[in-house]
C-alpha positions as a Python dict, from the first residue, in 0.01 Angstrom:
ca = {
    (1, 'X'): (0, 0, 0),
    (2, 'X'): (375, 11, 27),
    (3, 'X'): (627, 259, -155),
    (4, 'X'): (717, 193, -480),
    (5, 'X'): (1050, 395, -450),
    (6, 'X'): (1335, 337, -131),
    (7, 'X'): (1299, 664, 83),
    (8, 'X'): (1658, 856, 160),
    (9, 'X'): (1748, 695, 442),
    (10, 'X'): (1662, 366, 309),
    (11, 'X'): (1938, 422, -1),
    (12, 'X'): (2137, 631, 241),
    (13, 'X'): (2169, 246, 427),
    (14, 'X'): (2233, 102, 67),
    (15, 'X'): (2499, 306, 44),
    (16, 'X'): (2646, 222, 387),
    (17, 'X'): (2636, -141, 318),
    (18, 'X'): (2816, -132, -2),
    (19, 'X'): (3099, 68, 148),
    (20, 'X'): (3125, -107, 450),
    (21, 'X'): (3269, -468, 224),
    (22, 'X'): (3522, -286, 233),
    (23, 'X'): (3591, -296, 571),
    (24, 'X'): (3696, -653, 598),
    (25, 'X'): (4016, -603, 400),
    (26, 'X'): (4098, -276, 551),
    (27, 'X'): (4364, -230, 869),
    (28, 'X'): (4173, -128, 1158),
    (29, 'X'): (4300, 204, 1136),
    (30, 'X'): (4151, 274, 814),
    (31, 'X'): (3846, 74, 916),
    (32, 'X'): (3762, 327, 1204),
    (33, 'X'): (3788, 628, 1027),
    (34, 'X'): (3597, 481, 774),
    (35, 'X'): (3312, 421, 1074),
    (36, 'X'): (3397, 751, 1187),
    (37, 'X'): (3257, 881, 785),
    (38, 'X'): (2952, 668, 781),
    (39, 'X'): (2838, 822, 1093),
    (40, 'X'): (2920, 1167, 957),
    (41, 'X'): (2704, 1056, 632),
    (42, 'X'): (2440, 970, 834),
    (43, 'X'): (2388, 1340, 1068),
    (44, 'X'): (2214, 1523, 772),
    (45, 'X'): (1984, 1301, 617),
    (46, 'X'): (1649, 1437, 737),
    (47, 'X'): (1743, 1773, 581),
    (48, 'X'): (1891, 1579, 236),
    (49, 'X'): (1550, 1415, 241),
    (50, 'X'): (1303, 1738, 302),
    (51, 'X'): (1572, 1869, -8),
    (52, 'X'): (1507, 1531, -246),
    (53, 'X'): (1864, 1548, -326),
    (54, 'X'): (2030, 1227, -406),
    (55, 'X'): (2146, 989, -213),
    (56, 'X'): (2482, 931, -341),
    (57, 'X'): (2527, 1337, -348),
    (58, 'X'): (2369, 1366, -28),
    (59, 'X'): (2619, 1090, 167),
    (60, 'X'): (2897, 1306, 32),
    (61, 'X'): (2794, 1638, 78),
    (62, 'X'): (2720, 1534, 477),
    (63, 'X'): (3050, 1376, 554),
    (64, 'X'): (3186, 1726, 395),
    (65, 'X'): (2985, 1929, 592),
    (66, 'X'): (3065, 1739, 914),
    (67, 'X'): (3424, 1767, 801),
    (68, 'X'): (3400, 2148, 766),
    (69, 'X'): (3255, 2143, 1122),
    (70, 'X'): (3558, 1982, 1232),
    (71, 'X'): (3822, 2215, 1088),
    (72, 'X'): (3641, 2503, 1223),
}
């Protein structure tokens, strides 16, 4: 049987899809720091799924966190 429901990761990809239309109108510049967030979306996943949060929530509150790291 397969799942009736996209797991995390699955919507987390979604997600990385949508945003990354945008890249083709973008200056390269912009276009590699927005790379440089997709990859920070995508470090904290496993723990956003154990925590069921959402996946729109959970892209944001990852590239945040890795952000945080970063300032530190």
């Amino acid at each position: 049987m397969g799942r009736n429901t996209p797991s995390l990761r699955m919507e987390i990809d979604r997600i990385i899809e949508e945003i990354r239309k945008m890249e083709k109108v973008m200056r390269k510049e912009d276009a590699e720091l927005l790379e440089d967030i997709i990859k920070k979306a995508k470090v904290h996943t496993p723990q956003s799924s154990y925590a069921s949060l959402d996946p729109e929530f959970s892209f944001l509150l990852s590239v945040l966190i890795e952000i945080s790291r970063e300032k530190k």
